[in-house]
N, C-alpha and C positions, 0 to 999 in steps of 0.2 A: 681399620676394617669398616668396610660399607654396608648395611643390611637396606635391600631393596625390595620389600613382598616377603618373598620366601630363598629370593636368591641372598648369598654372602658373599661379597667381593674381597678377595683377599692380593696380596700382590703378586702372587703367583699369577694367577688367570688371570689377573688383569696383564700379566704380560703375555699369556697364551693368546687375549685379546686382540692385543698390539701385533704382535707374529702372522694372526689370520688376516688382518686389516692390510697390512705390509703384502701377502701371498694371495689378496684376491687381487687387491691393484697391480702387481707378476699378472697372474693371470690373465686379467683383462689387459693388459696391455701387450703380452704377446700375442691374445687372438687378434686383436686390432692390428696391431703388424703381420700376421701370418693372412690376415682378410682383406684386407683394406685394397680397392681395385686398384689393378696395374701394379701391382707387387706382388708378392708370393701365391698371393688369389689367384692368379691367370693359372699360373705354372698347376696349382693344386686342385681347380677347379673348384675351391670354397665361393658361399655365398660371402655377401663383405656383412660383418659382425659388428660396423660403427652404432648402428642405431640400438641394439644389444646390449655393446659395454655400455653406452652411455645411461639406458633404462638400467641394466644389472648396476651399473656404476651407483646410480641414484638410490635404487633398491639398500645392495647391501653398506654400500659408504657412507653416502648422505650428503656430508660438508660438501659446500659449496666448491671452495679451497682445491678438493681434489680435481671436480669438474674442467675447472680451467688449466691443468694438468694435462687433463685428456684430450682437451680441445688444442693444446699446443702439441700434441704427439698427433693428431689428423693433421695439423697444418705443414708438421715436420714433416710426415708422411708423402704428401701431396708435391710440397715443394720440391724434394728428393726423386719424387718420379717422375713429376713435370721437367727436371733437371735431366733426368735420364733418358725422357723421351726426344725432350727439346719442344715440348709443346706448352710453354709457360699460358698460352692465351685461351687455351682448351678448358680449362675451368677456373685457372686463378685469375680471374676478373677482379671488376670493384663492387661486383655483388655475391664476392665469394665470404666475405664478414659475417652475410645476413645465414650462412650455416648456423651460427652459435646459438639462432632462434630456434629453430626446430630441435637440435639438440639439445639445451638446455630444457624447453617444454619435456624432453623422454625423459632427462637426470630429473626435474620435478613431480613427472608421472611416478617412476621408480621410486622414490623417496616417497609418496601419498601412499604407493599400493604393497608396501613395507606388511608383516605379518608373522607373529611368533609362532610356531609350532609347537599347540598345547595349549593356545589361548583365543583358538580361535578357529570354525570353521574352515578346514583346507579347502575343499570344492570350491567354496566361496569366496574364498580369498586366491586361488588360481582363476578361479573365473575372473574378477577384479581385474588382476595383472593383464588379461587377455584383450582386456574390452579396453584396458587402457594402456596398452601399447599399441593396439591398432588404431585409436583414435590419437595418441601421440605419435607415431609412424605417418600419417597422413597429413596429420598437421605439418611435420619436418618433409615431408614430397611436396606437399604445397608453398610453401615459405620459400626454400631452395627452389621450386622453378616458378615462381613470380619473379623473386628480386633478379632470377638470371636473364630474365624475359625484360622486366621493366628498367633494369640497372648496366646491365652489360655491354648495350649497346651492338649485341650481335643480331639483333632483329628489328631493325628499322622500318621495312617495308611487311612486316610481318602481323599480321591483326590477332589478336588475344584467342580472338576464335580458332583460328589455324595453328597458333604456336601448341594451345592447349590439345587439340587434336590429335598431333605428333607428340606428345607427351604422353598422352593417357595412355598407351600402348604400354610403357613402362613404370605406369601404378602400381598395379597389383605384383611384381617379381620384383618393385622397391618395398614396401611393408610384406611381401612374404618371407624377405630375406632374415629376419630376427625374432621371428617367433620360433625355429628350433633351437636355438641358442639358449632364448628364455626360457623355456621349457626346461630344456635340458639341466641349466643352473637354477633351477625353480626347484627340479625334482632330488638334485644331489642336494640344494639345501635341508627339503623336505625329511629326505633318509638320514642326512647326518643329525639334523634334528630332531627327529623322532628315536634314533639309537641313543642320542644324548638325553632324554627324556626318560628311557628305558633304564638307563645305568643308576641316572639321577634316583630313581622311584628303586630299586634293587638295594642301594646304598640305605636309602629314607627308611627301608622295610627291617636291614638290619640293624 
């Protein structure tokens, strides 16, 4: 048995531990297939949840370990529909690699703007998550259409000026698309941690 502050780790919770750990990566990885463009997104008219899991991934997971997990379920993803459409050249290039930068940047963001309930200013620490996933979300719009610009080899006669021009159009509806997500799994962390607090403190009282 562990004693950590005030918590005690026994081997039960610690496998209730293991059980959530297991059912958030479920989670996050069927919304990444039910999202993810040109697959069940078209049909459902969802926004795509990539940039999402891989922030909520960093948030509540952490390791590194799972990340590249997830990074091989977007590549599986892609390959599979690139397959189905028959448009292998559409985005899997040789500057389709340089994805890993910008999501890796959101799984690092998520993992910095981590936060217990009960040990810390919520407003402020939701604030936090907001200001840095929009400033990781931009960073991952920018990264992806540089290397697709300077790597790809689909715009030869194309000048930086022009390319970025016909790109900015799709800024703002690429980082709007993962802040209800975060939200959303922000606020169900919130409430189930703030009920687990309450029981906690009922238990302490008797």
């Amino acid at each position: 048995m562990k004693t950590a502050g005030q918590l005690t780790y026994t081997p039960s919770n610690q496998e209730s531990v293991k059980q959530k750990f297991y059912w958030i990566i479920f989670l996050l990885s069927v919304l990444m297939i039910m999202t993810r463009p040109y697959h069940f997104a078209s049909a459902l008219h969802l926004p795509s949840a990539t940039l999402a899991v891989f922030f909520l991934g960093g948030f509540f997971l952490k390791t590194n370990k799972i990340f590249w997990g997830f990074f091989a379920l977007t590549v599986s993803i892609d390959l599979a529909s690139s397959y189905e459409r028959g448009a292998f050249g559409d985005c899997i290039t040789v500057s389709y690699p340089f994805l890993v930068v910008g999501y890796f940047a959101l799984w690092q963001t998520g993992k910095w703007c981590f936060f217990s309930v009960g040990q810390t200013n919520i407003a402020l620490s939701v604030t936090k998550n907001i200001v840095g996933l929009f400033i990781a979300s931009s960073f991952a719009f920018f990264t992806s259409n540089a290397s697709y610009y300077f790597i790809s080899g689909k715009f030869p006669d194309l000048s930086w000026l022009q390319y970025s021009t016909r790109v900015a159009k799709y800024y703002f509806s690429y980082i709007q698309s993962p802040f209800l997500y975060v939200i959303l799994g922000l606020a169900i962390y919130c409430i189930f941690s703030q009920i687990k607090l309450l029981k906690s403190e009922k238990i302490n009282v008797k």
